[in-house]
Legacy VTK file of the C-alpha trace (Angstrom):
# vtk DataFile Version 3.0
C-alpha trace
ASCII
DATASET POLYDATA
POINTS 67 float
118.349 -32.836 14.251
114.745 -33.603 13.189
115.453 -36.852 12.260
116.449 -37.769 15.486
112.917 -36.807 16.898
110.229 -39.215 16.364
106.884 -38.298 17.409
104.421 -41.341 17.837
101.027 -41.123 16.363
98.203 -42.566 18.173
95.687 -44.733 16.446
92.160 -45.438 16.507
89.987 -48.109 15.180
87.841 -47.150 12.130
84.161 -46.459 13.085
81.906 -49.176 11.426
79.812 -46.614 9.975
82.609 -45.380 8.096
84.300 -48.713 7.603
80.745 -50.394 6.358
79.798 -47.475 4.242
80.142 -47.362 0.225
83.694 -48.475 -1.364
83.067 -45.842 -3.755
83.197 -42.040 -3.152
79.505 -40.756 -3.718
79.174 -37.628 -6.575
75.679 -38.033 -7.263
73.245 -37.872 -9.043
75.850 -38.872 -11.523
79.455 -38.731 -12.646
77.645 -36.302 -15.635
76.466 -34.104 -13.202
79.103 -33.563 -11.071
81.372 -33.075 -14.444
79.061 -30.261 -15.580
79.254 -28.710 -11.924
83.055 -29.434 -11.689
83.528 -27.263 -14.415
82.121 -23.955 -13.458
84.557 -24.619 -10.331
87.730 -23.872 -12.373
89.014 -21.662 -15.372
87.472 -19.034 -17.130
84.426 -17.364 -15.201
85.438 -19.461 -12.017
85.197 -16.101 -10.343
82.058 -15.664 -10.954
80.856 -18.709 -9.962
82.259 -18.730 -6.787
80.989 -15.628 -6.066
77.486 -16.306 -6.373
78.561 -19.154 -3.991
80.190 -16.392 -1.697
76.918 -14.805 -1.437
74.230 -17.374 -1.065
76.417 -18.618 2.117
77.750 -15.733 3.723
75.768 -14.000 6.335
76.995 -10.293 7.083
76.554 -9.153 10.817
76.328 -5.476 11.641
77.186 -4.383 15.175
73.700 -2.391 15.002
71.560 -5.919 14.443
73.367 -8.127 16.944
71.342 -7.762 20.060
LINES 1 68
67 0 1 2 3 4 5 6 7 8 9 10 11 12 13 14 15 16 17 18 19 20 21 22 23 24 25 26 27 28 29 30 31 32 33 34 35 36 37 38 39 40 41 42 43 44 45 46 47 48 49 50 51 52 53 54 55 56 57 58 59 60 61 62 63 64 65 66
């Protein structure tokens, strides 16, 4: 049955500000760094890491200070 339904997909053109932009994906300031960084991401102590990422961008909203 779901073969039989085909579903077009509409298309756009690519932006030229994506289309002109670098043919390489950017990791700066170096492949190095973002090694080093990549690695506190994943595995042993991950949790940790991504905690401290948890609470340098989370904001916490109590009913009492919304005005």
């Amino acid at each position: 049955m779901a073969d039989s339904q085909h579903h077009s997909v509409k298309t756009h053109p690519v932006a030229p500000r994506v289309k002109d932009h670098h043919k390489k994906p950017h990791v700066g300031p170096d492949i190095h760094a973002y090694r080093d960084h990549h690695v506190k991401t994943v595995g042993d102590g991950s949790d940790e890491w991504w905690g401290q990422v948890r609470l340098s961008t989370t904001v916490y909203a109590h009913p009492q200070d919304v005005t």
